[in-house]
Every structure is written in structure tokens, then in C-alpha cells.
PLY file of the C-alpha trace (Angstrom):
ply
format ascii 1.0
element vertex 315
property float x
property float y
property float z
element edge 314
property int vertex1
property int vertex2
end_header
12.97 68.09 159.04
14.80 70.41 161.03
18.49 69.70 159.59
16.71 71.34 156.44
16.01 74.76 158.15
12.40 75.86 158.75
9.37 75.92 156.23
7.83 78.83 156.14
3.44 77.99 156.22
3.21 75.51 153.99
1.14 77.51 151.97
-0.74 75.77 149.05
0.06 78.75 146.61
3.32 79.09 147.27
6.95 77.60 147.48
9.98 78.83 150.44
12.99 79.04 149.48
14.17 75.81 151.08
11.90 74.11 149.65
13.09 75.59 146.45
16.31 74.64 146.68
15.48 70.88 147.57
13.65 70.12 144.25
16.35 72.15 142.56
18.44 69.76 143.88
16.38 66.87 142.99
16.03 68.25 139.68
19.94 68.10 139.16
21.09 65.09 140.86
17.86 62.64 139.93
17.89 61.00 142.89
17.07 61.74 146.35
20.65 60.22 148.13
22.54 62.66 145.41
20.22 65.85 146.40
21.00 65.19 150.19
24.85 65.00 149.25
24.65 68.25 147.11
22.60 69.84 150.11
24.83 67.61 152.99
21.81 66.67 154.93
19.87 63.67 155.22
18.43 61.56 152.18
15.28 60.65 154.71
15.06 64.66 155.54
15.03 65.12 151.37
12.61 63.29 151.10
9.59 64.20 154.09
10.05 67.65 152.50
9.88 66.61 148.59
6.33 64.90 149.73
5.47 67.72 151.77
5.62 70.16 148.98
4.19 67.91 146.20
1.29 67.86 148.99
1.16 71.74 149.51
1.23 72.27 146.21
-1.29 69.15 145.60
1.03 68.61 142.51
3.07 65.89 141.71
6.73 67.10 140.63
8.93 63.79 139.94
7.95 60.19 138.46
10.43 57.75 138.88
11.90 55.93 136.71
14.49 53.35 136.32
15.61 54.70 140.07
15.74 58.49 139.07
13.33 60.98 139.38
11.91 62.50 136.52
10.14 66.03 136.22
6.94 65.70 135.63
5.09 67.19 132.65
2.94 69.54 134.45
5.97 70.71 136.63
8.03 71.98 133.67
6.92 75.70 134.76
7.41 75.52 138.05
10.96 74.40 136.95
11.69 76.87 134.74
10.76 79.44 137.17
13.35 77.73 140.21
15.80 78.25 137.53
14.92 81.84 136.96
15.35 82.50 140.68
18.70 81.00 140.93
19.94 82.87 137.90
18.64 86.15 139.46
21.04 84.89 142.67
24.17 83.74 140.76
23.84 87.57 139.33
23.93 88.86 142.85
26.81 86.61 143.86
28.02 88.09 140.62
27.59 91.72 141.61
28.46 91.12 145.29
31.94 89.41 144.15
32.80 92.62 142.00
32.00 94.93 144.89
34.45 92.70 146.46
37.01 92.57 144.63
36.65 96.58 143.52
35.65 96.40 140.64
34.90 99.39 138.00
35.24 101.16 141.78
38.25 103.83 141.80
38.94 105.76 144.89
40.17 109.20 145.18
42.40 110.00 148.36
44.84 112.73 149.45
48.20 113.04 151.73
50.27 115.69 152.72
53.91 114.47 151.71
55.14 113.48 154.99
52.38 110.28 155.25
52.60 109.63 152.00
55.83 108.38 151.18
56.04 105.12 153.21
53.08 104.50 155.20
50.32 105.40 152.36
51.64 103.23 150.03
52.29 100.17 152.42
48.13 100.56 153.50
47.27 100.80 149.68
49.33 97.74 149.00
47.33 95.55 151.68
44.18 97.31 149.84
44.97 96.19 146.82
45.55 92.60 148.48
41.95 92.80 149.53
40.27 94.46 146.33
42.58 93.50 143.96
40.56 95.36 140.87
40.06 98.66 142.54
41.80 101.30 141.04
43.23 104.29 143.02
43.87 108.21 142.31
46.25 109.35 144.97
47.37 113.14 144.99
49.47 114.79 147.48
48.50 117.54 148.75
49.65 120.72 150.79
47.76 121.53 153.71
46.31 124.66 152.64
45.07 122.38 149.77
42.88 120.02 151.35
40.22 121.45 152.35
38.90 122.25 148.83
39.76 118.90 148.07
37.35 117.58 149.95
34.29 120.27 150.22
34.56 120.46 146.54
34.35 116.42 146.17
38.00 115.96 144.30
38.42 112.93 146.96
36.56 111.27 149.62
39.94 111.36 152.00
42.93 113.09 152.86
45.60 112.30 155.17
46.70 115.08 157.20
49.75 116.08 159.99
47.38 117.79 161.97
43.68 118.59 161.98
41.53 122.15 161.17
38.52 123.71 162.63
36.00 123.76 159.54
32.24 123.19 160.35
32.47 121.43 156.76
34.79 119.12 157.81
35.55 116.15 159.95
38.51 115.07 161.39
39.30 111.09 162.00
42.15 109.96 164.66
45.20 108.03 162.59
47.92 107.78 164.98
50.13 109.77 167.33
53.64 109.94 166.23
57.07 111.90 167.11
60.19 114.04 165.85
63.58 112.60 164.99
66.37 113.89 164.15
68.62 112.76 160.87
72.29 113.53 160.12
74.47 112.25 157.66
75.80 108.57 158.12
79.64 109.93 159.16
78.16 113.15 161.07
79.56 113.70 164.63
76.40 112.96 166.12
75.43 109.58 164.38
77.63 107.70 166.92
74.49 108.94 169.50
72.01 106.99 170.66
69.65 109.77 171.47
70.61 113.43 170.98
68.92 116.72 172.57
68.16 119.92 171.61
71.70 120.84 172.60
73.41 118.70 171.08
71.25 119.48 167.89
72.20 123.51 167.98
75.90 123.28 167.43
75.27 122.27 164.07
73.96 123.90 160.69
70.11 122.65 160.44
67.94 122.22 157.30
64.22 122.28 158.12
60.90 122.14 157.50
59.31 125.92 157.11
58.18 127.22 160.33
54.61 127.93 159.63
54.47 124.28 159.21
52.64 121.96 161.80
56.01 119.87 162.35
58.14 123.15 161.90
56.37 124.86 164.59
57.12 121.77 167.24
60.31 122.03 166.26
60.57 125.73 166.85
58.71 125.14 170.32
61.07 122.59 170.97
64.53 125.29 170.85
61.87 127.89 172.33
61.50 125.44 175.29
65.10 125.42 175.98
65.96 129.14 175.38
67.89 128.10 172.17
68.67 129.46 168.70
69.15 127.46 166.22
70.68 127.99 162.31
68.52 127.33 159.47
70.78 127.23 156.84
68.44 125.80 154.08
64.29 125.54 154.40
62.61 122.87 152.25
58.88 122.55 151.91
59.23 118.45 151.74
60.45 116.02 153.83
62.02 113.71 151.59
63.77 117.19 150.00
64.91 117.73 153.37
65.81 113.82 153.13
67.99 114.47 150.09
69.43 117.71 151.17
71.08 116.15 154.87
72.16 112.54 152.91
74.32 115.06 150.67
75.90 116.24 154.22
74.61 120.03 154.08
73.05 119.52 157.27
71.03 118.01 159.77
67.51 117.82 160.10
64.84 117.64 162.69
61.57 115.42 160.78
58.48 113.65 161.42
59.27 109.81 162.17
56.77 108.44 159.16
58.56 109.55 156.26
61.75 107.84 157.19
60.05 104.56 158.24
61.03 101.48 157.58
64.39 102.28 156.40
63.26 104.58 153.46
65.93 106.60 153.45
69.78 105.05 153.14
72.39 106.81 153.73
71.02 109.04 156.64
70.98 108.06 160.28
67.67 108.63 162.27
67.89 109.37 166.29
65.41 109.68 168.61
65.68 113.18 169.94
65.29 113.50 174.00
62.66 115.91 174.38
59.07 115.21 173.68
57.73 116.47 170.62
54.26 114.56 169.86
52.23 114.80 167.05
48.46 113.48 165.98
47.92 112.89 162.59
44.48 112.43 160.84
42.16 112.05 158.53
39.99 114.37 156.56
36.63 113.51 155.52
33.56 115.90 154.26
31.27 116.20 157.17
27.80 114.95 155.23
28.95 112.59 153.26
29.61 108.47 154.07
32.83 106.88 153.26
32.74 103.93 151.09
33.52 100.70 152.01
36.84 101.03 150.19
37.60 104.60 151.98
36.78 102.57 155.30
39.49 99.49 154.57
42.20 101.93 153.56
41.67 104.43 157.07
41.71 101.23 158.69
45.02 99.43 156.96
46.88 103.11 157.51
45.51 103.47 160.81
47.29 99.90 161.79
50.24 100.10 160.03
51.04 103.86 161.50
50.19 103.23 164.96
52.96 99.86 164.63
55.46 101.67 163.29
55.01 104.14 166.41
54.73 101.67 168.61
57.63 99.72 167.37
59.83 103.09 167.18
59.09 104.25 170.29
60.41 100.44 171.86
56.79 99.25 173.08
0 1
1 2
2 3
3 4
4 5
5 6
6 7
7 8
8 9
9 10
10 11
11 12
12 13
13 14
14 15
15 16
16 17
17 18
18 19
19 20
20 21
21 22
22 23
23 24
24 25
25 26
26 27
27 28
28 29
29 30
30 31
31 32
32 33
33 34
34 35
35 36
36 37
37 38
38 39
39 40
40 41
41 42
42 43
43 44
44 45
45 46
46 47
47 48
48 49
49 50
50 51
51 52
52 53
53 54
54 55
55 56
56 57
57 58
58 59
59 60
60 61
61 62
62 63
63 64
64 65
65 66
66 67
67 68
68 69
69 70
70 71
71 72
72 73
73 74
74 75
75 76
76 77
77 78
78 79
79 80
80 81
81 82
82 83
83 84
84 85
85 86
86 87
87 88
88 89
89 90
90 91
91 92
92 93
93 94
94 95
95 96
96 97
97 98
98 99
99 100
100 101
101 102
102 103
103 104
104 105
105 106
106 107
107 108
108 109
109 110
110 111
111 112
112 113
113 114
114 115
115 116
116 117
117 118
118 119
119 120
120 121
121 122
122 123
123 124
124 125
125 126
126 127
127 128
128 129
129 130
130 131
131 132
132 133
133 134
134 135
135 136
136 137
137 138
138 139
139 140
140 141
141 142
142 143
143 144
144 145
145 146
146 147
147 148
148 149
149 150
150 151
151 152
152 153
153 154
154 155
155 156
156 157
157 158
158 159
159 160
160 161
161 162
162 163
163 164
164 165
165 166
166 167
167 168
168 169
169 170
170 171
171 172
172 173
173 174
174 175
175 176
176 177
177 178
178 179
179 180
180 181
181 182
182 183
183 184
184 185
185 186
186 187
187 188
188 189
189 190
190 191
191 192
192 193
193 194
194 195
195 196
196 197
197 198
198 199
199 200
200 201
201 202
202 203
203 204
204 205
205 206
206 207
207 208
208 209
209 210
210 211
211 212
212 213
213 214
214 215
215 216
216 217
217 218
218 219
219 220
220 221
221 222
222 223
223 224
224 225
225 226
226 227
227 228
228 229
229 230
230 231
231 232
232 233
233 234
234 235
235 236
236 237
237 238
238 239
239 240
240 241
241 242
242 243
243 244
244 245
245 246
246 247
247 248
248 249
249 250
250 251
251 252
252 253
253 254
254 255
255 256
256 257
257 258
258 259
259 260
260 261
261 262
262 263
263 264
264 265
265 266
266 267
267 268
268 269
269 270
270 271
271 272
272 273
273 274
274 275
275 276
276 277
277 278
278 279
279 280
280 281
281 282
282 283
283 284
284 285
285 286
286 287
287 288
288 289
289 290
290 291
291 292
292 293
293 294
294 295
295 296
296 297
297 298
298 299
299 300
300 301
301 302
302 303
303 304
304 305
305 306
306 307
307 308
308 309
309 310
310 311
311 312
312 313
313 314
């Protein structure tokens, strides 16, 4: 009996589950070889437990007849009541395939722009793959925004460039990422492989505003080298500042996620020589649990920034 899992007592008033699902299976098949096939265990094994339970009950469930087994009369209850347990588990399968799948589920995130234009939507789209009927509310946000949207429960995430001290607040490690700098595709310095601070300074520069986390790196980063540099046009977005150096008013010093992957034609992206890392995160309410979906999407975003990192930076 042991290929049919354990029996739990052998009580006389009551049933296990095992032995449940055996006369279930008798009850559909008729015949003990067809139960054993429906179960994919022994006909022999079947059977020891069908007579074991008919004894522990000290009620006889099947008659046979004409080679099939037959409910008995007196076992029509007992029947009905199998089939009311495995309607009551088909409903959680039921229930447990919608949380699945997402459902009636919709889930509220935020990103500052700079995450949000390539690598948010590349995690959502391997969400999706996994809970194809979840729905999804994405706003982008500005980093003075945030933090009401998640103390005051607009979201359960939100992406950010860099984290905040806020006893209300927790702050999740994404992935750790760097500057590059973009110039037109016919710009002096596109023929570069890798350009410095230097080489960056002898030309006009659109930028990110200073008070920014990526503006102030780059500030540090002419600071560092006892250089000024021309801002000839600030831009509160990247993919403004995007725009604004494709149309060959400038170059631009920018966080390597939002021109991932190619995003941006028409622009050239260099690494610059200097370091100028960056950790990026994510923003969740202190006291409150992320759901399962919240957990999926920090984990798809997670892997697909750190790759793109890794694959930028040539390891």
C-alpha cells in the first residue's frame, strides 16, 4: 500500500483523503484496473485499500456487476459528499489559477523618467508573460513626488535614481549603473571610443538640472577636474534631453538606462572615462508587504537592469 501514500488511522468514523480519492476513482472508472490508471499506481494497491476502507467503515461501497463496480445503495451519501469535496477543490484550483494568472488584480507602481522609458516597460512585458490578466497603473513620477505616493498608498512601488532617508520608507537595491555621454551621430566626438571630461568641455552641453541626483554627479564629475562647463539648455527629462542633442543643439552627459537597448536613433552613446556610479532603487512603504505581483516585477527589473549594466560595462 505504500505506492498509494499513507492512511491516516484507519478510523471507523472517518475517511483520508487518499482513501477518498481511490473510491472517487472507482466511482468514475467502474473498475479497479481503470482507477489504478486514472491514479497511475497499482490495480492490486487499488484494491487492499478499497477493502480496507469498506472494512473501516464496516460498509460495503461497490457490488459488482457484469465486471464493473457498482455503488451501492447505502453508499449514495457518502458519494455525494466525495463529490462535494472535490468541487470545493476544483474551486480552489479555480481561485489559485486566477491569482496566477492576475486576475481582477491591478498593480499600482511608480518611476522617475529615467527607469522608466526602457527598462520598466521591458520588466512589465515579462510580467505580463507570467500574469497575463493583471492589469497595471504605471505613473511617472518626480522625485520630490514619491514619497507621498507611497505613504499616502497611491502605489505599492516606485522606482527611484537614488534613495531618501524617511523613517516611513524603505529603500530596495535595483542595480548600480553609470553616466554616458551622447552627441549627435556626425558630432566631432562620435568618432571616440571613450571621451573624458575634457574632451566633453569644449563643447556646448544640454543637461539634466543640477539639483538632480544624476546632475549633481555630473557636476562632481567637472568639479573633480577643476572644469567649467556650458549649459546651454537644462531639461528636466532625459528623453527631452534625448530629443534636444539628436536635433544637434548639443551634447549631453545621461544616465545609461534611458538610452538602453538602442532607444534612441540618431544619437551616439560613449562611455565617458571617469567614474561616475550610480545605485538605483526601489521605494516601498515601510509597514506594509508587497504583493506577490509587486515581488515578480522588482525581481524582472532587478534582472533586466543589472544585464544591461553588466553587458554595457563589457562583463
Amino acid at each position: 500500500m505504500n505506492e498509494l501514500g499513507p492512511t491516516f488511522g484507519g478510523s471507523r468514523s472517518g475517511m483520508t483523503l487518499r482513501q477518498i480519492e481511490v473510491v472517487r476513482a472507482i466511482m468514475i472508472t467502474g473498475t479497479i484496473a481503470g482507477a489504478a490508471e486514472l491514479l497511475r499506481v497499482s490495480a492490486p494497491g487499488i484494491s487492499r485499500l478499497m477493502k480496507y476502507t469498506e472494512r473501516s467503515l464496516n460498509l460495503r461501497l461497490f457490488e459488482r456487476r457484469h465486471g464493473r463496480y457498482v455503488p451501492t445503495p447505502e453508499a449514495q451519501d457518502i458519494f455525494e459528499q466525495i463529490n462535494g469535496v472535490y468541487k470545493k477543490v476544483d474551486d480552489l484550483h479555480f481561485t489559485l489559477s486566477r491569482i496566477e494568472r492576475g486576475a481582477g488584480i491591478e498593480l499600482k507602481i511608480g518611476s522617475v523618467p529615467s527607469i522608466s522609458h526602457v527598462m520598466v516597460p521591458r520588466a512589465i512585458e515579462r510580467l505580463r508573460a507570467q500574469h497575463p490578466d493583471l492589469r497595471l497603473d504605471i505613473n511617472i513620477l518626480k522625485i520630490e513626488e514619491a514619497v507621498d505616493y507611497i505613504l499616502l498608498g497611491k502605489g505599492e512601488l516606485a522606482v527611484m535614481s537614488y534613495k531618501l532617508d524617511h523613517p516611513g520608507m524603505d529603500f530596495l537595491p535595483l542595480a548600480r549603473g553609470k553616466l554616458v555621454c551622447i552627441v549627435p551621430e556626425n558630432h566631432p566626438l562620435a568618432e571616440k571610443s571613450v571621451v573624458s571630461a575634457r574632451d566633453m568641455v569644449r563643447f556646448p552641453m544640454i543637461g539634466i538640472e543640477p539639483t538632480d541626483p544624476y546632475g549633481r554627479i555630473m557636476c562632481d564629475l567637472f568639479e573633480r577636474e577643476s572644469l567649467a562647463f556650458d549649459l546651454i539648455i537644462k531639461a528636466r527629462f532625459g528623453t527631452t534631453v534625448c530629443a534636444l542633442v539628436k536635433a544637434g543643439l548639443g551634447i549631453a552627459i545621461i544616465d545609461e538606462f534611458t538610452v538602453a537597448h538602442g532607444s534612441m536613433p540618431g544619437i551616439r552613446i560613449l562611455p565617458i572615462a571617469e567614474e561616475t556610479p550610480f545605485q538605483t532603487y526601489v521605494a516601498v512603504k515601510t509597514d506594509r508587504a508587497l504583493s506577490r505581483y509587486a515581488e515578480n516585477f522588482v525581481r524582472l527589473l532587478r534582472g533586466e537592469m543589472q544585464a544591461w549594466a553588466s553587458r554595457s560595462s563589457g562583463t
